[in-house]
Structures are given as C-alpha cells and as structure tokens.
N, C-alpha and C positions, 0 to 999 in steps of 0.2 A: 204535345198531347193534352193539352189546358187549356185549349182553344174554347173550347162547350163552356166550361166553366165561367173561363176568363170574359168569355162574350154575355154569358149570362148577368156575371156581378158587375159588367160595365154597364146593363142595361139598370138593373139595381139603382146603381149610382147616379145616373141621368137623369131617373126619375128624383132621386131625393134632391138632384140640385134643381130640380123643375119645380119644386114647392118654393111658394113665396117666405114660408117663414116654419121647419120643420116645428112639429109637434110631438105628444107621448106615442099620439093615434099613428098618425105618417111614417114615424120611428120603427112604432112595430110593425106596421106591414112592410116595411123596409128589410126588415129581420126576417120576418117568414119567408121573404123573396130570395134573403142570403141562404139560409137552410135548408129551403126545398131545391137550388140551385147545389147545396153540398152533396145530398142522396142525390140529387139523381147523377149526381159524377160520383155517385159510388163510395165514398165517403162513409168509412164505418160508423152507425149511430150512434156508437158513445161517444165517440171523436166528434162528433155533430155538435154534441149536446154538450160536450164541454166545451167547445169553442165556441158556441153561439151565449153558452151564461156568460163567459169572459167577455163575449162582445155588448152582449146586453146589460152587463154592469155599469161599464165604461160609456155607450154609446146613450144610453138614459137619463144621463146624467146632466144639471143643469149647464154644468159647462160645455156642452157640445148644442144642447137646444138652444143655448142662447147666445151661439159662436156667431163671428160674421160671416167663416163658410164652416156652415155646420158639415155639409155632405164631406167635404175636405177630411173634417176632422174622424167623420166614420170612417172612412177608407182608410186612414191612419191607422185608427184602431185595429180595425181589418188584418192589417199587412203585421201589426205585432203580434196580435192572438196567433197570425199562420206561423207565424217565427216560432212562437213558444211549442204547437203544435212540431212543426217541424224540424226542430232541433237551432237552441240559440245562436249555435256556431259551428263553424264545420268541423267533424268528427275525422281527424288522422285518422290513419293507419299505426297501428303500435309496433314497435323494434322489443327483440327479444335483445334482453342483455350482452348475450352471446350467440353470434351469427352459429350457423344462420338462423333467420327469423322465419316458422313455417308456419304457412296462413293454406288454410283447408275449402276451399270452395264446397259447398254441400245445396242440395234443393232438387227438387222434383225433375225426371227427365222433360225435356224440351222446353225449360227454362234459358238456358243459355248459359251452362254454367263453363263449358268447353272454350268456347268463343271467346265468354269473360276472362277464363284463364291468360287465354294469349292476349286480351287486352290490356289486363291487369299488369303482364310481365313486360309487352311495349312500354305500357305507363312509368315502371318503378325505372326500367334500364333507359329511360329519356332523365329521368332523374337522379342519376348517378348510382343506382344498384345495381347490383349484376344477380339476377334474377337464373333459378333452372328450375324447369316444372318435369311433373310425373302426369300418368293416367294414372288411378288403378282401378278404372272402370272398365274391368273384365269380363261385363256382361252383355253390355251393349255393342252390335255387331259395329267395325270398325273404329269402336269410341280411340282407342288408343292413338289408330294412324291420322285421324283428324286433329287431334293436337300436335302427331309429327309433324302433318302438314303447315298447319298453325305456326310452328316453331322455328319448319324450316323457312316458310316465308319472310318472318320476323328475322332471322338470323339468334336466334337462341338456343341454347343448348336444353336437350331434353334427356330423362333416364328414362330407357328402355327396356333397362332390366335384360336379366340372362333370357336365353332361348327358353321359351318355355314356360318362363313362370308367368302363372296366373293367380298368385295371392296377391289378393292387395295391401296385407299388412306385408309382408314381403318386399313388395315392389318399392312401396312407400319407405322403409327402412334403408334399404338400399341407396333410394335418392338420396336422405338424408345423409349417410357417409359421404354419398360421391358429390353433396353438394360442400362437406367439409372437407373431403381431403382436396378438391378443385379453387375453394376459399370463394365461393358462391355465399352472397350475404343474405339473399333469400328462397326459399323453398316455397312453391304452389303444388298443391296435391288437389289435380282435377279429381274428385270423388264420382260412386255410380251415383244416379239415381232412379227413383221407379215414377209409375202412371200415379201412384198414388203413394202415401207415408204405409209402410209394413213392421213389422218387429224386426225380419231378417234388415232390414236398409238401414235400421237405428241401431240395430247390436253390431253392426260390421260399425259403423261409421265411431261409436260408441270406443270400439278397438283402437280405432287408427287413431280417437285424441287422446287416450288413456297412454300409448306406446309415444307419440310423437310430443304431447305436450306443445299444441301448438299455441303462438300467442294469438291467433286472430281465428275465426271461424265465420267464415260470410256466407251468410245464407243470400243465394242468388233467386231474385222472382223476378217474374215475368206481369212486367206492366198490363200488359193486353188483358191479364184474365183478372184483375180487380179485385173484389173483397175474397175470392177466392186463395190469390196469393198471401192476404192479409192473415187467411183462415191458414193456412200454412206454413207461412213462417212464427205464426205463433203456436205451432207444435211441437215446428220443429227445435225453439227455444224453450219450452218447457221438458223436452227429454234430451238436448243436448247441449244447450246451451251457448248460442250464436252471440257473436260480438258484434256484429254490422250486417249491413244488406247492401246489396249490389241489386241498383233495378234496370234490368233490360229493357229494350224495345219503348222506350220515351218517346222515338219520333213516330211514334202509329198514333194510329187511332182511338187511344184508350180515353174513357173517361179521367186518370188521373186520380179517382181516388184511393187509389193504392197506396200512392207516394205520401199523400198526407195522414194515411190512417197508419204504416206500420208504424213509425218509431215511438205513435202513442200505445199504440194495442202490445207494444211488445217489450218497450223498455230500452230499445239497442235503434241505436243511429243510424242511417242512411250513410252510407261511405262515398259511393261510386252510380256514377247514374251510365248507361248504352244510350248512344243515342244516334244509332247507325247500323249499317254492316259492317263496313271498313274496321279494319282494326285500328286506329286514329279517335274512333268515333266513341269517345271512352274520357268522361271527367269527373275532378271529385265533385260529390255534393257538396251547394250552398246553398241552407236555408233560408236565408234574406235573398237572395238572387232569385229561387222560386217561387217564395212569395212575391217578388216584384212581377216575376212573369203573371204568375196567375192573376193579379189585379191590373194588368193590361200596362205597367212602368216597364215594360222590355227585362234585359238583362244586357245592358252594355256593357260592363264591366268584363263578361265570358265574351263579347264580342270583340273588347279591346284584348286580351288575353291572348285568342286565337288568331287576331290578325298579328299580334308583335312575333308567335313564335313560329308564323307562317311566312311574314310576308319581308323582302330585304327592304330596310329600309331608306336606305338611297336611293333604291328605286322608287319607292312610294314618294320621296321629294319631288324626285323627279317629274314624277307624275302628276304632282301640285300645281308643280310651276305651270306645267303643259294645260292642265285643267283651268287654271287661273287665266293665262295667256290666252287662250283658246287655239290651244295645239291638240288637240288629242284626235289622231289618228288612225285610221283603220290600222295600221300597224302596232300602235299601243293598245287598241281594243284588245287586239288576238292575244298581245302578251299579257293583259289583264285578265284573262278568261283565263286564259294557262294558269294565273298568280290563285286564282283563285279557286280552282279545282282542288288547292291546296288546303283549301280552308273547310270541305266538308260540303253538304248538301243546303240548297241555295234558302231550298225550305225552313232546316235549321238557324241559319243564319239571317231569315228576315223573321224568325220567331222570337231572337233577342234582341229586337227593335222595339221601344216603345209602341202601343195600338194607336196612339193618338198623334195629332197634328198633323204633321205634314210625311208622317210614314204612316199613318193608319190606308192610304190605299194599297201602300205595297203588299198586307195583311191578306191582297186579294191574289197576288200574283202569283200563278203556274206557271212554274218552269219545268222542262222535261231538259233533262241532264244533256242525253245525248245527243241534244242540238248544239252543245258546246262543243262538239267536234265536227259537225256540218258548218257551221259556221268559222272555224278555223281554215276548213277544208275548202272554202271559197275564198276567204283572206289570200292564203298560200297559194292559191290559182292566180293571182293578181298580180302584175311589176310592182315593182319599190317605188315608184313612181306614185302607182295606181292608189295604194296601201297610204301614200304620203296627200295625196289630195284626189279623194274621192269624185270631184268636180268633173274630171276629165274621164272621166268612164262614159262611153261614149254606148251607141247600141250595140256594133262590130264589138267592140271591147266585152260588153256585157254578156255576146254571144260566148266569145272565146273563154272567159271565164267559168261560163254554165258547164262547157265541154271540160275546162281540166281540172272542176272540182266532181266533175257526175253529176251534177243537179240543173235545175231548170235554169229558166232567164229572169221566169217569174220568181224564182227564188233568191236569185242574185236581186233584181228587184226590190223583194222585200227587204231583206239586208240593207241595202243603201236608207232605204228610205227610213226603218227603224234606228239605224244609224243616227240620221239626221234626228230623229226625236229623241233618243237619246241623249245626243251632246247638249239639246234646248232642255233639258229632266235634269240632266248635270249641272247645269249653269244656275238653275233654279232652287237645285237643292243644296248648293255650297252653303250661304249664309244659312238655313237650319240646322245643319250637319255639326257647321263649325261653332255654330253655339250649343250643339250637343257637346260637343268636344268640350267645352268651355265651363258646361252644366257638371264634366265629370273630372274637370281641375286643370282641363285645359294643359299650359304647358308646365303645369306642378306635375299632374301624373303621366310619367315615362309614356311617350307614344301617345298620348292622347289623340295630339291635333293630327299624327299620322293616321290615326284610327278612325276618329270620324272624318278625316279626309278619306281615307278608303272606303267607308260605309255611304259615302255619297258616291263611289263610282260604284261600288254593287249595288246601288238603288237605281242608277243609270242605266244598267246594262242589264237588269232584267226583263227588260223592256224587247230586249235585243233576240233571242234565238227563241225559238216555236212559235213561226208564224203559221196561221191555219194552213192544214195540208200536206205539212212538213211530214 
C-alpha cells in the first residue's frame, strides 16, 4: 500500500544523489519534495510537520553536507525519523495476570473488525493460546453467524449464548464464564459497530469494558479510508480509551497515510497489520520493517519469517541442489507453485523485496493467482516422463496435453517456452539472492540461505502463469 509514496521518496533520493556536491539550497528543495510526497499519501499535517523538523534538524547539518554520500546519509535519517513516528519497537499484545486475557475488538462498521477477530484468534492459537471469541453485535443483520462461520472454518470454539439472547452485555458475560470454566486463556469480544461514532455505540461499548475489565482494547481501521480512519480512532481513544490498532486492508490501494499518522495523533501503538482476505493474512506490526518498505529497502526479514513457517525445509535443499545442478523440472515447478500458494499473495510477497538492483523489475510484475492452477492443470496432463525433461514434448504430445488439461496447444506452448526463461531468470538470479541471504546473516540467521534460495525461485516463476489470453 506504499508503493506512491515509496516510488515518490525514491525519486527524492535520485535526485539528491544526482547533485555533484549537496548544498543548504539543494537540501531544502529535497525536503519540500519529502513533505509534499507525505500529504499527498495522506499523512496527517502534524505528523508532517513533526517529522520533517526532525528530518531538517539532522539532514542540515554540517555533517551530512559534507559527507562522502551525503544522499545516503538523508535516507538514513529518513528511515529513523519514520521509526520514531512509527513506534521504536514492536508493541505486544498484553496477558491479563489471570486467564483469561479479554481483548475487545471495537471501530466503525465495515472496517473489518469480524474478520480481524477470527484472524486475531488464528494468530494467538498458532501461538500456543487457546483462544474463544463472542459476537455481541446484535444489530447487524447476520454479524453473529459470520463469525460462526469464521470459527468454524478456523476450528475454534465460539459462545453462542442461549436462545434468544440478544444483550450484549449478556452475551459477553457468559463467554467470559464459559471461557473459565472450559480453561480458554483468551477471550475476543467481536463488538457492534455503526456508519458513524453515536453516543448509543460509546455507552454500550462503555458497559462491556467497565463489566469485563478488559486488558487490551484494539481499535480496528480500515486503511483504505486514510485520514478519515485517523479522525476516528482518535475519538474513539478519547471516550474509551484504545490500547492498539489493528489496520486492515494494507494490500489495497491506499495512500498509506493512515499507518504512519495513527500511533502519533493518538498515543497507542499499531499492534496488527491485514494484509489479505485469507485468514493467514494477519501479522504483528514492525516499525523498522515499514519504514524499510516505504524507503524502497524491502522487508526481508517478514519475507524470511513466512517462508520458514511455510515452507519444509528439506525440501527447500532439495530444491538447491536441483537449482544449483540444473535439475529443476516441470515436476518441481508444479510442486513449487503448490509450496507456494502457501505463502500468500504473490503481490505481497515481491512488496518485501528490496525496489532496487536486480529485483526492482519484479516491482513490475502481474501475476493473476488463478493461473496457478491452469498451469498445474497442464503439468498433470503430462507423463512423468514428460514433467522430467520437457525436451521431448513433441507437437502430437503437445496436442494430447492441450486435450487433458482443457486448454489450447498455444497455451501448452506458452508454458514450455516461459519455462525455459524461467530456469535462465533462476540461474541469473542465484548469485543476487544468495548475497541477499548473506546481507541478512546468511548462515548466522536460522533459514537464511533457505530463504533467499526460495526468493530466487519465486522471482523465477513469476514469470511463468498469465500469459496473454489466458
């Protein structure tokens, strides 16, 4: 969602390294380029104006005019002013002394506060909690059964409450027994919400933390609507008093300044960022990982994260060696795509790639999801044979093929031959990859080298499904 931005301060930056020798003059119009590049991503104006003095203190200073790469040293600057803006460290989640621990989701309807719940409760119970949520959003026509659904997808347990009832202090009181007497260590209470902040939404919600005493209170917004959501979760902290924020909908289209204006306009932390539909699609916030993204340094580190608790790692050797040798397969392709379906949207995943060197083209690449399974679906049309040395697919072959995946000859076609540029995209991007790997501690930190060895096969194979016409 910090593409605009992030493309904006990269052009910033270009230019200040294009000056033969920065100046006070060059400086500031470098600054103005940074600030009118923060409005127009939406960026509340006091959050502007305090991070551009902190930057203009620093970046004015002899010692950056008369560095040997000055530009260097502003981007540095940059990425710490966004840290302090954005919270030094990442903000946990708090434990009630005594289970269970109930944390109250609350914010505007069509924010995503339903959704967040069941991600929330994926999240803690991948983490060794055992998680039970409530509705007691008894206004909104089937809010209740959408978190059943929610629930029952997840394999969690929900309170339902007796026939009938429709209080939500009620409903909520209930879960809390039945999440003690069951020995459930945390309680989520999906709250209503309205089109807009009312007295009746604040004095219900008002009930539920006065009777529950909960330790956490996450005001959920919705990235998409920008200083909007800013303007709201700072009301909603001034009459109830939120501990964190959970921001939705990151993978859109939003300018982004949402993210960097609440934890200054409000005082409370960013906990949890969405960054999907899937329920998966759910991580904590880290302040230095998003300002790296926004200044165009990727987020490797969330990249190495989610391939370690996605991907098996003998198989990923495996897979080394194959790449290294030059083995890799139409059969290994298909099992890679599968490996990788596992890891989320392809989108997301080349967003925490560095913008520069030798992945700033991938920055360009569309991929449509569901040719991940057209192209499986041609794979598995093919002998073991076929899958093992693509060489001998012949035009008979190629015909037979078209016929038992459904699809054309010209699209068998394509395939082979993106194929082939693939594996030459793979060969070319090992040595980059593995001095990423090496840039992030290499074989000191757990998985590295498996990591940026899989980050060279998904740079390979995006290459590979949505060829025109598909």
């Amino acid at each position: 969602m910090f593409d605009n931005l992030s493309e904006k301060l990269q052009r910033v930056f270009k230019n200040l390294r294009g000056e033969g020798k920065l100046t006070a003059e060059n400086m500031e119009a470098g600054l103005r380029e940074i600030r009118v590049a923060l409005l127009e991503a939406d960026v509340h104006f006091k959050v502007v104006k305090q991070l551009m003095e902190g930057i203009k203190e620093k970046a004015m200073g002899q010692e950056v005019l008369t560095a040997l790469s000055p530009s260097q040293q502003v981007i540095k600057i940059v990425h710490e002013e966004m840290i302090k803006i954005l919270g030094a460290h990442q903000a946990r989640l708090r434990f009630a002394n005594e289970p269970p621990t109930v944390i109250m989701m609350v914010g505007l309807q069509g924010s995503g506060k339903t959704t967040s719940t069941g991600k929330l409760a994926r999240y803690l119970s991948k983490n060794g909690n055992s998680p039970i949520m409530v509705s007691v959003d008894v206004y909104r026509p089937a809010a209740r059964q959408q978190l059943a659904v929610l629930a029952r997808d997840l394999k969690l347990p929900i309170f339902a409450g007796p026939d009938g009832e429709n209080r939500p202090l009620e409903l909520a009181r209930g879960a809390k027994r039945e999440a003690m007497q069951t020995g459930r260590d945390m309680l989520l209470i999906d709250t209503a919400g309205r089109l807009h902040i009312d007295d009746d939404l604040m004095t219900e919600l008002a009930q539920l933390k006065e009777a529950l005493n909960p330790t956490e209170i996450l005001f959920v917004a919705d990235a998409m609507t920008g200083q909007d959501a800013v303007k709201s979760v700072e009301e909603f902290h001034r009459r109830l008093g939120i501990t964190g924020v959970i921001l939705t909908k990151m993978d859109g289209d939003a300018r982004g300044g949402g993210a960097l204006s609440i934890r200054q306009v409000t005082g409370q932390p960013l906990k949890f960022v969405g960054t999907g539909e899937k329920t998966d699609a759910f991580e904590p916030f880290h302040p230095e990982r998003v300002a790296q993204r926004i200044l165009g340094m990727g987020d490797v580190l969330s990249f190495i994260e989610k391939v370690e608790q996605n991907i098996d790692q003998k198989q990923a050797e495996a897979m080394q060696r194959k790449l290294l040798e030059d083995e890799f397969t139409l059969e290994d392709f298909r099992d890679q795509l599968k490996q990788l379906s596992k890891l989320g949207s392809m989108e997301s995943l080349i967003g925490m790639l560095p913008k520069t060197g030798i992945f700033k083209e991938l920055q360009k690449a569309k991929v449509d999801e569901k040719e991940f399974g057209r192209v499986v679906a041609i794979i598995d049309s093919m002998t073991p044979g076929e899958r093992r040395n693509h060489m001998i697919i012949n035009g008979s072959r190629r015909r037979r093929i078209a016929k038992g995946s459904g699809t054309s000859v010209q699209r068998v076609n394509d395939l082979l031959k993106q194929y082939g540029e693939a594996r030459k995209m793979m060969k070319s991007l090992t040595g980059g990859l593995m001095g990423l790997g090496g840039m992030m501690g290499g074989g000191k930190m757990p998985g590295g080298r498996v990591a940026a060895m899989l980050s060279k096969k998904l740079a390979g194979k995006l290459k590979m499904p949505g060829p025109p016409g598909w």
